[in-house]
C-alpha positions in Angstrom: 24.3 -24.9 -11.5 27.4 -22.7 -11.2 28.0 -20.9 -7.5 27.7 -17.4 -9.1 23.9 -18.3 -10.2 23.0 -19.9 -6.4 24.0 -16.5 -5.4 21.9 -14.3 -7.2 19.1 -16.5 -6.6 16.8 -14.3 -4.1 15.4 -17.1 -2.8 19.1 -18.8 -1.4 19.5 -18.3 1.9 22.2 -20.4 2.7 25.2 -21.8 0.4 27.3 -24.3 1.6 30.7 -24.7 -0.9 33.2 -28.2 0.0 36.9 -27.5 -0.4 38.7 -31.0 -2.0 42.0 -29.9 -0.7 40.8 -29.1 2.8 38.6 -32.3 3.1 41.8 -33.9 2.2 43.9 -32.3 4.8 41.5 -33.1 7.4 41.4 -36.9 6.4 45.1 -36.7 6.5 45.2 -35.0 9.8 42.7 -37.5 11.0 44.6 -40.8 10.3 47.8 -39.2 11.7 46.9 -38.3 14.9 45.1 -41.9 14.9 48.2 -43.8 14.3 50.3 -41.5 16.5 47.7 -42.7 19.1 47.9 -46.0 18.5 52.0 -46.7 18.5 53.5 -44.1 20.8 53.2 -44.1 24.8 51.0 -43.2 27.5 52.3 -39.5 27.6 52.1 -39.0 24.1 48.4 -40.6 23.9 47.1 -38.1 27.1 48.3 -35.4 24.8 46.7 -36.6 21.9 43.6 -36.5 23.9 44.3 -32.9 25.2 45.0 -31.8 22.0 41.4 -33.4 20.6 39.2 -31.7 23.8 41.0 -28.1 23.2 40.1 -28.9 19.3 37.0 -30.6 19.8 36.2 -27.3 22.2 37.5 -24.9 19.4 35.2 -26.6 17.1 32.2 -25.9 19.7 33.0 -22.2 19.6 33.8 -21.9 15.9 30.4 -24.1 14.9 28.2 -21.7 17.5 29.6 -18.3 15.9 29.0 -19.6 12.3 25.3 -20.7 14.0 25.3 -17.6 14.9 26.2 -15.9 11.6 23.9 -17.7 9.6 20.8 -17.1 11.8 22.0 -13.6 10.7 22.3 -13.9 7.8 18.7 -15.4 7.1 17.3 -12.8 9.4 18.8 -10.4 6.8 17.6 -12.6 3.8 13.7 -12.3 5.6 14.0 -8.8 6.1 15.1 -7.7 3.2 12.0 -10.1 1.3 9.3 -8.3 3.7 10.9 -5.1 2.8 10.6 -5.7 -1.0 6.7 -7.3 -0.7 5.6 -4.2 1.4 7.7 -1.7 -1.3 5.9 -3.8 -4.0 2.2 -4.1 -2.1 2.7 -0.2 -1.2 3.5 0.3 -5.3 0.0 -1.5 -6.0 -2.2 0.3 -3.7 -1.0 3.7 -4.8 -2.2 2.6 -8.5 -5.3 0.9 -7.6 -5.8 4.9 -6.0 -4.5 6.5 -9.2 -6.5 4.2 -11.1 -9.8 4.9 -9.1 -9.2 8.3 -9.2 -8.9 8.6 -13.0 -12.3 6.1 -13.1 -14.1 9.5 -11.3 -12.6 12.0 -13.5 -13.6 9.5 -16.6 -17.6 9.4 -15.4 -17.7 12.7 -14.3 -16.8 13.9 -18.1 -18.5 11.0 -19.5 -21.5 12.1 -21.9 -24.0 10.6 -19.6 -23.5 13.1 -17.2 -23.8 15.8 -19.8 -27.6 17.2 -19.2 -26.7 16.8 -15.8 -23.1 19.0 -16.0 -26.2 21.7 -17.7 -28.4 21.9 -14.9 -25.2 22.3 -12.6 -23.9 25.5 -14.7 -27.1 27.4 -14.4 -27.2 26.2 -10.4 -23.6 27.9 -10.3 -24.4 30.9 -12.5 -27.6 31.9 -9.7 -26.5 34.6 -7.5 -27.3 32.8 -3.9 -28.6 29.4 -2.7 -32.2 30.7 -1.9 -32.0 31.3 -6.0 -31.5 28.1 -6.5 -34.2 26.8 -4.2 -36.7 28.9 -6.1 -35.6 27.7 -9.6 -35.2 23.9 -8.5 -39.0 23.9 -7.8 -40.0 25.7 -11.4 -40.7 24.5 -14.7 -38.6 26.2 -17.3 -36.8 25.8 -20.9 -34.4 23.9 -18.7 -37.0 21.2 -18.0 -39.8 20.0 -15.4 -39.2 20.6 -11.4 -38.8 17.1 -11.2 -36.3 16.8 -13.7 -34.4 19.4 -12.5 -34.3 18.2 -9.5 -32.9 14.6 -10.4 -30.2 16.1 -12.3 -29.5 18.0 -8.9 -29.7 14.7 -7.0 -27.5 13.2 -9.8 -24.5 15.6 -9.0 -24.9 15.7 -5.4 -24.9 11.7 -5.4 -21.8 11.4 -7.6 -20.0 14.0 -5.0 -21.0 12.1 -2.1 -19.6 8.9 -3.6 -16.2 9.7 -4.7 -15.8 11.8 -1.4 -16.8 8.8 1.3 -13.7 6.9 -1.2 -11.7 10.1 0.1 -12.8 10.2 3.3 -12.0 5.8 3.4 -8.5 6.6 1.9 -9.8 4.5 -1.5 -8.4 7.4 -3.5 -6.1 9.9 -4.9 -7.0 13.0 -2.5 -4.4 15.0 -4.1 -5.2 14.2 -7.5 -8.8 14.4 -7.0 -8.6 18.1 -5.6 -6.6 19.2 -8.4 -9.5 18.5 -10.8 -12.5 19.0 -8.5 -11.5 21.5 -6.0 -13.5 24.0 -7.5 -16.6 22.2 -8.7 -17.1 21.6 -5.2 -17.0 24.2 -3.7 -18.7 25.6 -6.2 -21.6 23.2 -6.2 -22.2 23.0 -2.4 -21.5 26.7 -2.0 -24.9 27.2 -4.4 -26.5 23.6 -3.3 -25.8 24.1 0.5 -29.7 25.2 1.4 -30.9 23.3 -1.1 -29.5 20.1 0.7 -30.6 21.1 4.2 -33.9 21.0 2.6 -33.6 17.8 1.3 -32.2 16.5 4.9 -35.1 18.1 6.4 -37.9 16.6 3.6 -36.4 12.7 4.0 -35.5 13.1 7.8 -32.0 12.1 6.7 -29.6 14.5 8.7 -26.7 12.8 7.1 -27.6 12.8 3.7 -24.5 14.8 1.4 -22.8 14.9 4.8 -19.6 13.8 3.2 -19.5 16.3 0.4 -20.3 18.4 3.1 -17.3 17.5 5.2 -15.1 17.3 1.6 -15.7 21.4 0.8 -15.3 22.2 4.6 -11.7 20.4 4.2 -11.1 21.8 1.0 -12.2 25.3 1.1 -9.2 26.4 3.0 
């Protein structure tokens, strides 16, 4: 494998290249100051030794900064990876959100929820929430109490899902408001007493709570 492609490898931290011409020179160096030790005099051989502490000593110094400077460079290398895992995990949470958020904009047009989406228009259309109340708990051409009722339960249920998700960071917020800002407050602006009724009827205090919480935040 060629030096250029160790290089670009992401996963090389360290490359180590041998020079033939310095190895050579270094051999060389080696079996001169060896013979120079072994046929000259006692002066000549104490310097010899001199020579070989100061070099062995410069070798010390040069081998800790190199230490040194790889332990950099690897701490560089590391970096950089956890840098480039969180850029790619942060990447992959923000479309798991997009993704959810599209899955709520898919069911909430989705034709199951179209008698459903009906009921909700004529809730809308009354002028206050005590109207509602009363129509909620009559027969009509729109259907039975009971059914109207369900289909009541059915929108505040899908609002109270997708804004816990919000509320648990799960979603889009931004994206979600843009398409149901105003079917919120819409629907809890007409549903409002008819929900305090239905906390009061089950002894549930927090039931719609979160779609409660949802149109206080968004209202503004």
């Amino acid at each position: 494998m060629s030096n250029s492609s160790q290089n670009n490898n992401p996963n090389t931290i360290f490359t180590f290249k041998f020079n033939l011409s310095m190895t050579l020179l270094l051999a060389a160096a080696v079996i001169v100051i060896a013979a120079a030790n072994f046929y000259c005099g006692d002066t000549v051989h104490k310097n010899i030794v001199f020579f070989l502490l100061l070099l062995g000593g410069a070798c010390q110094v040069s081998l800790a900064y190199y230490s040194l400077r790889n332990l950099q460079l690897a701490t560089d290398a590391q970096r950089q990876s956890l840098e480039r895992l969180a850029h790619q995990e942060k990447k992959l949470e923000q479309q798991r959100k997009a993704d959810k958020s599209a899955e709520y904009a898919a069911r909430w047009n989705d034709s199951v929820m179209f008698h459903s989406r009906k009921i909700l228009r004529k809730i809308t259309s009354l002028n206050n929430p005590q109207d509602v109340i009363r129509w909620l708990e009559t027969d009509d051409e729109f259907g039975k109490k009971e059914d109207k009722e369900n289909c009541a339960r059915h929108i505040l249920n899908f609002l109270e899902e997708f804004a816990a998700a919000i509320h648990e960071d799960y979603c889009d917020e931004e994206y979600l408001k843009r398409l149901f800002r105003g079917i919120v407050i819409n629907i809890w602006s007409a549903m409002r007493d008819w929900a305090m009724q239905e906390r009061r009827k089950k002894h549930r205090p927090t039931i719609f709570i979160e779609t409660e919480t949802l149109y206080n935040s968004w209202k503004n």
